[in-house]
N, C-alpha and C positions, 0 to 999 in steps of 0.2 A: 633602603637601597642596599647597606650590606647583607641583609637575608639574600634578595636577590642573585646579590651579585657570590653566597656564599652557594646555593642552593647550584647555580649555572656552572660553578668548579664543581661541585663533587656531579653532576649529570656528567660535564667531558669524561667523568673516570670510566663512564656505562660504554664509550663512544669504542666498536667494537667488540664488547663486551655481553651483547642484548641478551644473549642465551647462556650467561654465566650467572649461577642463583645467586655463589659467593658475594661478584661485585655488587646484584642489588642489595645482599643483606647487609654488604658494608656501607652503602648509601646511607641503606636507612636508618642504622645507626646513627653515623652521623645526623642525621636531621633530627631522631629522638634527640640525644646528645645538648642538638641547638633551642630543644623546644617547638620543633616544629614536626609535632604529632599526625597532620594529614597526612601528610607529604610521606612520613617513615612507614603508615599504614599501609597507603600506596604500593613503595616500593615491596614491602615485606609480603603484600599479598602477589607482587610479582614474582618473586624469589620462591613462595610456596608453588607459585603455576610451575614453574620450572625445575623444581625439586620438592615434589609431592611426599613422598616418600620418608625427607629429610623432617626429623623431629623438633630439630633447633628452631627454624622460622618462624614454625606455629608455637614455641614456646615463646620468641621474643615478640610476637604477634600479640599473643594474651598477655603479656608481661604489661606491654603498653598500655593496652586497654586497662588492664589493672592500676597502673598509674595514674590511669585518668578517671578512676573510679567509676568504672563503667563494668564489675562484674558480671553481666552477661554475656554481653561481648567475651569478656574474658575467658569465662568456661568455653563458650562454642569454640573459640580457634583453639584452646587445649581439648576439649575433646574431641575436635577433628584428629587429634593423633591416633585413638584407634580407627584403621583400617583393617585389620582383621578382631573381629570379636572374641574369635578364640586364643590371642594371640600373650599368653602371660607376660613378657616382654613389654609388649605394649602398655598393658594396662597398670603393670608397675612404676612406669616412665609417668605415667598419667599421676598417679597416685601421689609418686615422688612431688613432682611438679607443684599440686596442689596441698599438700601439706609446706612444703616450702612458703606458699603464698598465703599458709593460715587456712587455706578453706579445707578446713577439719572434716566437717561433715561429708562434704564430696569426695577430702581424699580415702574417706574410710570407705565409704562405696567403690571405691575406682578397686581400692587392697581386697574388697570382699570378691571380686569379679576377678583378681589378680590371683587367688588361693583357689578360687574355683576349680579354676581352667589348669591349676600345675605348676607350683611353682620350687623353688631350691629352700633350705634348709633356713637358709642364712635369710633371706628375703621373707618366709613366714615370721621368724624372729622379727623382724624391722617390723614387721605388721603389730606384730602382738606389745612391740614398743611404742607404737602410736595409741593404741588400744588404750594401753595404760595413762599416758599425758592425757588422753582422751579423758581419762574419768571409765574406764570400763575394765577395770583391772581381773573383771571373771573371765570375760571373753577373751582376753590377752593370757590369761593360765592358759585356758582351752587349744590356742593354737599354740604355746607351745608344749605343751604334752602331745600335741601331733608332732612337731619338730622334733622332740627329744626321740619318737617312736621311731623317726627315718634316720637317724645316724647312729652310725657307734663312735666317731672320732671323740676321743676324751676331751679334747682342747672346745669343740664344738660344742659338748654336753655341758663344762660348766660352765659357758657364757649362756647358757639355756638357762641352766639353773640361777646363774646371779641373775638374771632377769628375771625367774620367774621369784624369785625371793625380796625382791624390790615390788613383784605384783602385790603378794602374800600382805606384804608391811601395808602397801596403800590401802589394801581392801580391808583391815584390820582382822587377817584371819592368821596371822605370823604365830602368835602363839597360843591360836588354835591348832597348826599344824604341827608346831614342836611337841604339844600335848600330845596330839595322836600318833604321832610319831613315836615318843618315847615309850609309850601303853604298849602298840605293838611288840615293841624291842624285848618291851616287858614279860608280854606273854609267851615269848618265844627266841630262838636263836635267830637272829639277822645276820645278815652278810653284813662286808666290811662298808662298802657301799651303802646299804643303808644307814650305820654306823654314821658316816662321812656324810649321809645328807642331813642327820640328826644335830651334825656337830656345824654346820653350815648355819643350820635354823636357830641354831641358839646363837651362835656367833654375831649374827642379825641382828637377835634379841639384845645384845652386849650380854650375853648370861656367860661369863670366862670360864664360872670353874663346871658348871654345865656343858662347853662347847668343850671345855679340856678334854673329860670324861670322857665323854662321846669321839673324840681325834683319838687315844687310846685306845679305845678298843676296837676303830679300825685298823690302827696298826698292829695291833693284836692278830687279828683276822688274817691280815694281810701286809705281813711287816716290809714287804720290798715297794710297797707302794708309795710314791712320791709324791703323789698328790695327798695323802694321808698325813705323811710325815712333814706335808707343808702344814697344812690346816693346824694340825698340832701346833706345829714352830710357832704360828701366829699366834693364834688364842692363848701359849703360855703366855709368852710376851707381853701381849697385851694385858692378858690379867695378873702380871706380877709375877708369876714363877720362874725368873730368870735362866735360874741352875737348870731348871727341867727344859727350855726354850732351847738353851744351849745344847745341852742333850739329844733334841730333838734336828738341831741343826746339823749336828756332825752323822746322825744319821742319813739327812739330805747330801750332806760332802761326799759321803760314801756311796751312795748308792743312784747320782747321779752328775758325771761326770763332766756336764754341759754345763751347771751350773755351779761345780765344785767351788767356784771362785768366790763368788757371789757369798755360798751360804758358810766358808771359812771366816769372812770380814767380819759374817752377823757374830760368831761363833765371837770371832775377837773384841767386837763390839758388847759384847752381852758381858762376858767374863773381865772384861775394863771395866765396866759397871759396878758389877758384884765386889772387886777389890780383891779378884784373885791373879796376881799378875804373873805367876809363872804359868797358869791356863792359860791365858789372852797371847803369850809369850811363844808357849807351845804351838797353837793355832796360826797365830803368823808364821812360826815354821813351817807348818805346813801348808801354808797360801805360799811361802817363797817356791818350796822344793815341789810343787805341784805341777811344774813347766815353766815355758817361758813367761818371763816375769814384765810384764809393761811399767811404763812409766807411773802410772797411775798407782797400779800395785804396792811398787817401791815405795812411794811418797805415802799408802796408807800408813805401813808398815814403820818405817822412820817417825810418822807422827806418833803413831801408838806408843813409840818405843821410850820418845822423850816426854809423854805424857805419864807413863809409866814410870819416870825418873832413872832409865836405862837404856842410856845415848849408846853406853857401849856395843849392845848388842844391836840400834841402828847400824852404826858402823859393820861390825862383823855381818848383818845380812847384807849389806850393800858391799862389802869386800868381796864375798864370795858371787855376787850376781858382774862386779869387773871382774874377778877370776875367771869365770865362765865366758865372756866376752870382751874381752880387754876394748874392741871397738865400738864399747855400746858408750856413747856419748853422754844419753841422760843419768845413768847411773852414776856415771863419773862425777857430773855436777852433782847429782844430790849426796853424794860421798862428801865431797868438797865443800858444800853447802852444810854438812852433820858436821865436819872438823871445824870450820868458822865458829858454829855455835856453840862449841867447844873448847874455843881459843887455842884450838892447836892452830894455831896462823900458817907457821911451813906445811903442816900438810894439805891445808886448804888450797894456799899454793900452788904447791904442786899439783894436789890436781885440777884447779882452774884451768894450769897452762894447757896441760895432757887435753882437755874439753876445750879450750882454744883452739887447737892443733885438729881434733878431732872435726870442728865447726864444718858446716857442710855450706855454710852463705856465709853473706855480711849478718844479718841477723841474731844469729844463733854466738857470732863472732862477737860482737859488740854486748850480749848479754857474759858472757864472759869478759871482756874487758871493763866492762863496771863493777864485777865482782872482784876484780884482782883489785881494782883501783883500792875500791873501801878497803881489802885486804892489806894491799901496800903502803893506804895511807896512815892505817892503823900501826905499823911498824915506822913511818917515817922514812919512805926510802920510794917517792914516787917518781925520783926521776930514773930510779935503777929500771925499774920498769916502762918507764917510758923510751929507756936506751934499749931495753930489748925489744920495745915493740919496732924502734925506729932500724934496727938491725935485721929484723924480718927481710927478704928477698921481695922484689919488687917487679911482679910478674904480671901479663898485662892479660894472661888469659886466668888470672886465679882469680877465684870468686871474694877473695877476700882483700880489701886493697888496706896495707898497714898504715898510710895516712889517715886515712879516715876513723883509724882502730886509737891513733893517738890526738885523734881532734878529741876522741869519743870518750877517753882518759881525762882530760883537764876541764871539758865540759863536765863529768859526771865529778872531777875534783873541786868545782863551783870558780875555775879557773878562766874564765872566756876569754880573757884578752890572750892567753898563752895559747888556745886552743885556734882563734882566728889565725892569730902571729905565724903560725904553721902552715895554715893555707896558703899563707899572701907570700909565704916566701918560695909558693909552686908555681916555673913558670906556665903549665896548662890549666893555672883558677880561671884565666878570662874566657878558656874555650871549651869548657869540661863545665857540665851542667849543673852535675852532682856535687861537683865541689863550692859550684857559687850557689846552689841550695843550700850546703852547709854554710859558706859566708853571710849569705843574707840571714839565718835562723843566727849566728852568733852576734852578729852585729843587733839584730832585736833586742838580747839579753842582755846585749852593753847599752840599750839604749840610742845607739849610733841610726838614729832612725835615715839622717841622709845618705850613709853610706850604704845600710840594709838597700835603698832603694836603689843607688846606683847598681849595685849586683844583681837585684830583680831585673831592672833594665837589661842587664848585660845577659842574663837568663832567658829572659824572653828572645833576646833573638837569635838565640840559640834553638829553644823550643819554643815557638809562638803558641800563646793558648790563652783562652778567654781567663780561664783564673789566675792565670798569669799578670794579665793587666788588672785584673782585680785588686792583687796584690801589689801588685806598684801602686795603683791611686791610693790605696789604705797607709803603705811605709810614706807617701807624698803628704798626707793631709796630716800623719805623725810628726813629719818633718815639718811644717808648717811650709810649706812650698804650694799646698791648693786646699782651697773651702771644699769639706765635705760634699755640698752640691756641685761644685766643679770635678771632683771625683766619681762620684757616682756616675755624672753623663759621661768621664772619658771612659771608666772601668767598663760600663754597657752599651759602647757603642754608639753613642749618641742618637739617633734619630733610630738605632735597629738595637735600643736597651730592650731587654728582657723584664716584661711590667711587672714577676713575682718579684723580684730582685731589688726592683725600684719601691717597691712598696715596703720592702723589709729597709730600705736605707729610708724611708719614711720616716717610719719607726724606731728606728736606730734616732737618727736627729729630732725625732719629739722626746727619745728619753733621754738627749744631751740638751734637750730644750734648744737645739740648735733651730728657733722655730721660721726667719729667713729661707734655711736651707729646705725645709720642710715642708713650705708652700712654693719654692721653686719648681720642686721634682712635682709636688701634684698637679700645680696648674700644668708644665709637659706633659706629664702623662694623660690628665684631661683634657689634651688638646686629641690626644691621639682617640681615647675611649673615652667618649663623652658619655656616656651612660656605663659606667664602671661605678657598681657601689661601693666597691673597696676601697675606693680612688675617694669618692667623695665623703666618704664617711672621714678618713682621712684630713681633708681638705679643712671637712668642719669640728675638726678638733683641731688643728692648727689654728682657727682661725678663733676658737673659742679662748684656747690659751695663750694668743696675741692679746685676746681683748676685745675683739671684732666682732661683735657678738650680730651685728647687721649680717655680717660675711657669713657667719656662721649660720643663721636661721636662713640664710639663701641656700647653702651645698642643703641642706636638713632639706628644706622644700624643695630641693632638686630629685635628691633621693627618694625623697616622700612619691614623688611623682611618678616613678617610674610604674610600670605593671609587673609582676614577676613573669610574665612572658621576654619582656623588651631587656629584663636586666638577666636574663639568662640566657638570651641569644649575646649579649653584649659581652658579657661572662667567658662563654666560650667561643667568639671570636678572639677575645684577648689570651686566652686560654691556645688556640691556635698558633697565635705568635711569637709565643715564646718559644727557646727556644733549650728549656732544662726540663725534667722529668719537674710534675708538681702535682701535687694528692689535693684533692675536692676537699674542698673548706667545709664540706657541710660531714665530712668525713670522721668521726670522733669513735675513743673507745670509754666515754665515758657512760656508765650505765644507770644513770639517775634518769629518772623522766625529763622530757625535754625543757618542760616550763619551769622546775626547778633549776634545773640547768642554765636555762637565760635569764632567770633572776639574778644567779649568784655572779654569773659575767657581768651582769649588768649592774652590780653593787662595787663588781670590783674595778668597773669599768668608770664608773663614778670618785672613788677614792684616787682614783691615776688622775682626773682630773682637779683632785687637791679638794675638792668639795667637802671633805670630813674626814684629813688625813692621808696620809700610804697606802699605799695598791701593795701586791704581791707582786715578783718577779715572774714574768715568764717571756715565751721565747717569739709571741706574737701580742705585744699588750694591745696596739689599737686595735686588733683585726676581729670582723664576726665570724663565727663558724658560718653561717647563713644569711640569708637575704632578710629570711622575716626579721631575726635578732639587728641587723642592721637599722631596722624600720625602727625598733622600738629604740635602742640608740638615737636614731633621730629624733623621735618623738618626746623622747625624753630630755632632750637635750633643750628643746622649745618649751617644754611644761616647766625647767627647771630656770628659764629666764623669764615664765609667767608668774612664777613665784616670785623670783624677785622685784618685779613687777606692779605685784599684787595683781594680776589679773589669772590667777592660776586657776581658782572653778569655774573663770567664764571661759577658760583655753579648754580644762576638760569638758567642760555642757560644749562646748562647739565640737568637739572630738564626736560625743557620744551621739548629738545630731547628724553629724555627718552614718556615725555607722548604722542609723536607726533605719537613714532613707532604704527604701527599696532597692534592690541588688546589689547593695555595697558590700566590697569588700570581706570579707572575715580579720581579713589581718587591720584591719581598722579596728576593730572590737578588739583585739589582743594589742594593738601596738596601745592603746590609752590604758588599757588594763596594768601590762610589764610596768608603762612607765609611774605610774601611780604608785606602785609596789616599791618600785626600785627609790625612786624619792625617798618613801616611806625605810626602807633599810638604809640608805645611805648618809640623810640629813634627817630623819625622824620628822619628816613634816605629813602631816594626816590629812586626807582630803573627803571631804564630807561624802564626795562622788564615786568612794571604791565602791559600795554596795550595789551602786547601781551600776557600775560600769563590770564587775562580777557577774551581776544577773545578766547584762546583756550576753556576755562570753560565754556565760550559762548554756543558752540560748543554740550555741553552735552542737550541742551534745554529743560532745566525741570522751572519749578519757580523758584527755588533759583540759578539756574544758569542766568536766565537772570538780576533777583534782583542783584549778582556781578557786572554783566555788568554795569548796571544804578551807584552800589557803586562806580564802578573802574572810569565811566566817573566824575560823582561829585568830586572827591577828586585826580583825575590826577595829580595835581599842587599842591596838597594840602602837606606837612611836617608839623610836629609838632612845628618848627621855624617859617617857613615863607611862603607864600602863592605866587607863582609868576604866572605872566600874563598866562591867557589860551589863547591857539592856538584854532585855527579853526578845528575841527574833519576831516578826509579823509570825504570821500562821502559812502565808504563803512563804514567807522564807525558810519559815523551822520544816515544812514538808519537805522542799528542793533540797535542805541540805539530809534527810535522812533520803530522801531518793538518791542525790548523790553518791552517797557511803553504802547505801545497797547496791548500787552502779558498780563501784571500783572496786568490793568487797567481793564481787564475782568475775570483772575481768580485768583488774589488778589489785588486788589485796596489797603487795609488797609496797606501792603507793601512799597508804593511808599511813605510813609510817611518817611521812612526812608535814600531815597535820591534826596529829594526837589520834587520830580513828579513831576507834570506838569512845574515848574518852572523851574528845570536844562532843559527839554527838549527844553522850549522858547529859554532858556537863548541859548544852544549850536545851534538851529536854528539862531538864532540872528546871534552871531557869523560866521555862514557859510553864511550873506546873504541871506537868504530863509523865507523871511516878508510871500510872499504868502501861504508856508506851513504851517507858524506858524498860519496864520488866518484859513487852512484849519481847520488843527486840534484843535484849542477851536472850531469852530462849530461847530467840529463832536462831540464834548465833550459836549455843549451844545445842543445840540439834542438828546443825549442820555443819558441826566443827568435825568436817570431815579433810580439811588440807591442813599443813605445818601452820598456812597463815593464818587462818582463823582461830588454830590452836594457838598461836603466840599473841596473836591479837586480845582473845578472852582472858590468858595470863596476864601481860599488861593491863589489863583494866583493873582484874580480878587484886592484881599486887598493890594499884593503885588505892581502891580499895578496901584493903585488909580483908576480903574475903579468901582465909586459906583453903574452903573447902572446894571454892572454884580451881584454886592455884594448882593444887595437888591434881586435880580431874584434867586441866591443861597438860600437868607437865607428863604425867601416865600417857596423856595422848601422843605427845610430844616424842617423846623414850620408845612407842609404837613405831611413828612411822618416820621418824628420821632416820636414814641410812646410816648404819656403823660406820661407813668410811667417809661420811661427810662429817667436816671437825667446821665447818661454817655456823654449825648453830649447836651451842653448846649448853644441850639440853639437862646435861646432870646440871646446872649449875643454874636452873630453875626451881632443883628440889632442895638445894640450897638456899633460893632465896626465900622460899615456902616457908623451910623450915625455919628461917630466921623470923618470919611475920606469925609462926606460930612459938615463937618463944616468946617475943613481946604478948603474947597473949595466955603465955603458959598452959597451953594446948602438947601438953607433951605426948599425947598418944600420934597428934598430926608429928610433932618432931621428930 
């Protein structure tokens, strides 16, 4: 009935509208949005009849269809975006499009037809970027050596070149090129530019005193060049030659103006280093006298100066930047701010007041009067101060009002009761907002929670505003004048609460165990969204930690119930009603794979309910990110009352019957799988049933269904107590999990870190006997240790063990193609551990 009656709103918005594309495309939105994918088809192929032309429609047209995993569909309404064949525009949009959505292959046909037909500099570049993620890093050289041939812009050329030097390293021809590069140099005189591409190539390499070389003698060549005397700057740097880096910097100061600022600080940075401080000294001089001096500058400069053990000459640059400006504000205070640190008190003083005076708001005003405060109180004489602040003119159009300036004094003097005492003796605190903000925040500090609230009161009706009353039910339930749940419903309105809000006061009162209040607000809110899984996931952890455990395995079967159609219209119906800005739950920036991801929630989600100790703090503890983690939560929550039970393998054999029947589910097969796991990490209880309930999930073969697999063989044996002997895997099992690991090994390597890779796979060959497979497979791994992963994967094994001659061949690989500016993986520090396994072996030629 609310689909219905949501679908017949958003049609009234068409009414008038029939030959407006916009309003169908915003329909159909909405209806994607509700879950109700006909209906958005519909519309959106109405919106293309209407605006043929318009690219967007048929982009959120195939988007759909890609959601609903129907890539055919998919491609066709994106390549109806070319209408003209010849059209580069076009088939770039296309390209774009489809590499966004993953389909590599198609997006590289759309770019080959996109380069054909004519396209910009910067657009072949994008191409030849894809080329390379592709795996095709020759043909990605090729179009940018076209690109480099149609421009001269320098800034253009070396984002050509750092690409094409990132191609070089993947194809493993990096110091092939530096080789040949250097040969030629060899045989003959180059330009500076060659010079500078030589010094690039090795810089690549990490070769420092190789790329040095080479940045000299194009500055040799070409000594006013900038981009020369940068390269140089860096690669000293980096390789250690400070003094010369320095050197190399003050030729950058000189000879470009735009960035003089910049390459002074490295200049003074470098020579702090070294331990030469009248260099570093020097250098700040000439960062001050260089022009106008910003705030930022100032405060380098000041730091260096007392790092350097010579405050004084802070002071003296910061005297002469207020000479120069008597009305520069910031400078004054960090003047003021060097004499404090200095225990010159009067003159800090002084010039705090001068930067009071100067203040342009209350802001800027009140960060000044907590400096004079500590300043004052440090001498003993705060109410000298507080009589000058009270002496100030009291003006109605100045932006700085001096009550506030002396509230702001004894609060920051840890004074509150003197600090309120001030307000309450003005007859305009009851009509003046800002001041009964200030009283209610002082009265908190004092604990005065009844009085905080009558000022909130007295505020609201002044400014009526929903956080307003917020805030009073919060100083009301402080004050013991209303239960939590009688707060909540006044603060949201009662019957028009806002259900994100109400769910976070859920939560709030399960973690004061205020558990009354906690099944108060859910059943309301369940009365409103009866198919809310947030709401009953909720329900049935309140009902768990009552003791209710009847209550509880009902919300669980209520949830269980739902379809992910029914509980995502239901979602964002409630999502509709509210009435505050709020981010999709399924919404995260964590970057683990997802099924490790709902494990660890789901461990920690376990510990919150005391089942084997403390949870971690966070800011949403009952909530799932998602619907499916919701499911297994439920599921888990029934397996965990079958254990106590004793009927816990005939709860999972009922589970895994259900997901065997024909058309059931997928999220059946993962919610018995999660909750088995999670049991398993949280109370160490083992269930005879994971293997089989592993194979089933097997079954669905996407990536994270095989990543289970590999989890489920790793940790077979494994409980939280104790760890007992592994058996031998079947034959069909030891296949599936090397098919698995060849699975995520090609389209997620970075995965297998999460259950040993290549090493559980040895280890359970081992186990079966099968020496000869295990040798197969490191040579096929070594053969095609053509990405980082693979190279750190066969390290890992190789270190595990003791073979150093693998180790060293890893980390050479390793040192190839990782990018010098990527510090993510820190590949010297695999020839370290090499050499550490070849000293236990006293292999000192590998050392």
């Amino acid at each position: 009935k609310r689909q219905q009656m949501a679908i017949k709103a958003w049609q009234r918005q068409l009414e008038g509208r029939e030959e407006d594309a916009v309003a169908w495309s915003r329909v159909a939105g909405l209806c994607r949005d509700s879950g109700l994918s006909t209906q958005a088809i519909t519309f959106y192929e109405a919106a293309i009849r209407l605006a043929p032309e318009a690219v967007t429609y048929r982009e959120y047209l195939g988007e759909l269809y890609h959601q609903q995993g129907n890539p055919t569909e998919a491609l066709k309404a994106w390549r109806a975006i070319i209408r003209d064949p010849e059209s580069a525009d076009q088939w770039t949009q296309l390209a774009r499009i489809l590499h966004g959505r993953g389909y590599s292959e198609e997006s590289l046909s759309a770019w080959s037809k996109a380069v054909s037909t004519g396209v910009t500099v910067s657009t072949r570049v994008e191409y030849a970027r894809q080329l390379r993620e592709s795996g095709d890093p020759i043909s990605a050289i090729e179009q940018l050596d076209e690109a480099v041939a149609a421009t001269s812009d320098s800034r253009v050329r070396q984002q050509i070149l750092n690409e094409r030097l990132r191609c070089l390293a993947e194809s493993g021809q990096l110091e092939t090129q530096a080789r040949q590069q250097a040969q030629l140099l060899a045989e003959g005189a180059g330009t500076a530019e060659d010079w500078l591409l030589l010094a690039r190539t090795e810089e690549a390499l990490n070769h420092w005193t190789r790329a040095a070389s080479a940045a000299r003698m194009a500055t040799r060549l070409q000594s006013n060049s900038i981009e020369a005397w940068t390269v140089a700057a860096r690669v000293l740097e980096r390789g250690g030659q400070l003094a010369d880096a320095s050197a190399a910097w003050s030729q950058i100061a000189s000879l470009d103006p735009r960035n003089q600022s910049s390459a002074l600080r490295r200049i003074v940075t470098l020579e702090q280093n070294l331990g030469r401080a009248d260099n570093a000294l020097a250098a700040a001089e000439r960062l001050i006298s260089s022009g106008p001096n910003s705030k930022d500058s100032l405060q380098f400069v000041t730091e260096v100066c007392f790092d350097l053990k010579r405050p004084d000459r802070a002071v003296d640059f910061l005297t002469r930047a207020v000479q120069g400006n008597p009305a520069d504000r910031s400078a004054r205070a960090l003047r003021a701010d060097a004499y404090a640190r200095q225990f010159r008190t009067s003159d800090a003083i002084s010039d705090w007041w001068v930067a009071f005076e100067l203040s342009q708001g209350q802001p800027e005003a009140l960060v000044a009067v907590r400096a004079l405060t500590v300043l004052f109180q440090r001498t003993g004489r705060l109410d000298e101060l507080a009589g000058r602040l009270d002496a100030l003119p009291r003006e109605e159009e100045s932006a700085i009002d001096p009550v506030i300036c002396g509230v702001e004094l004894w609060k920051t003097a840890g004074q509150f009761g003197k600090a309120r005492a001030i307000l309450q003796t003005l007859p305009q605190l009851t009509t003046d907002a800002r001041l009964l903000e200030e009283a209610t925040i002082l009265s908190e500090q004092l604990q005065d929670f009844e009085s905080a609230a009558e000022y909130q009161r007295l505020q609201n009706q002044l400014k009526p505003s929903k956080q307003g009353v917020a805030r009073l039910a919060g100083l009301l339930v402080r004050a013991g004048k209303l239960s939590p749940s009688e707060a909540e419903w006044m603060k949201h309105g009662g019957e028009f609460a806002s259900p994100q809000e109400i769910l976070g006061s859920i939560d709030h009162a399960l973690e004061m165990n205020l558990l009354d209040d906690a099944s108060g607000l859910g059943r309301r809110m369940n009365e409103r969204f009866p198919n809310d899984w947030e709401c009953l996931l909720r329900m049935a952890v309140t009902a768990w930690k009552r003791g209710q455990l009847d209550e509880c395995e009902q919300h669980c079967d209520a949830l269980l119930a739902l379809t992910v159609e029914s509980a995502q219209i239901a979602w964002r119906l409630r999502k509709s009603a509210e009435s505050i800005a709020t981010v999709d739950a399924s919404e995260t920036e964590d970057t683990r794979p997802g099924l490790i991801r709902n494990l660890e929630r789901l461990r920690q989600f376990g510990r919150r309910l005391h089942l084997a100790g403390g949870g971690t703090a966070e800011s949403r503890p009952w909530a799932a990110e998602t619907f499916s983690e919701a499911r297994s939560i439920a599921t888990f929550l029934k397996l965990r009352r079958a254990f106590d039970n004793g009927d816990a393998e005939q709860f999972v054999a009922d589970c895994l019957t259900d997901a065997e029947q024909q058309g059931a589910p997928t999220g059946l097969r993962w919610d018995c799988w999660t909750s088995i796991q999670a049991l398993r990490l949280v109370e160490g209880r083992y269930s005879s049933s994971l293997m089989k309930s592993a194979h089933l999930v097997r079954a669905v073969d996407s990536d994270d269904a095989h990543l289970a697999w590999l989890y489920s063989v790793a940790h077979r044996t494994d409980s939280r107590f104790r760890k007992t002997e592994a058996t031998p895997l079947s034959d069909e099992f030891l296949s599936a999990t090397v098919e698995s690991f060849e699975r995520l090994r090609k389209s997620q390597p970075g995965w297998l870190s999460y259950t040993d890779g290549l090493e559980l796979v040895i280890r359970e060959l081992s186990l079966a006997d099968s020496e000869d497979r295990s040798q197969e497979l490191i040579a096929s791994i070594e053969q095609s240790a053509d990405s980082i992963e693979n190279l750190q994967m066969l390290f890992e094994w190789s270190a595990s063990s003791g073979d150093v001659s693998r180790m060293l061949s890893a980390a050479e690989g390793l040192a190839r193609r990782v990018p010098n500016s990527d510090r993510s993986l820190p590949w010297q520090r695999r020839f370290a551990t090499a050499a550490w396994h070849a000293l236990q072996q006293d292999d000192q030629d590998a050392v």
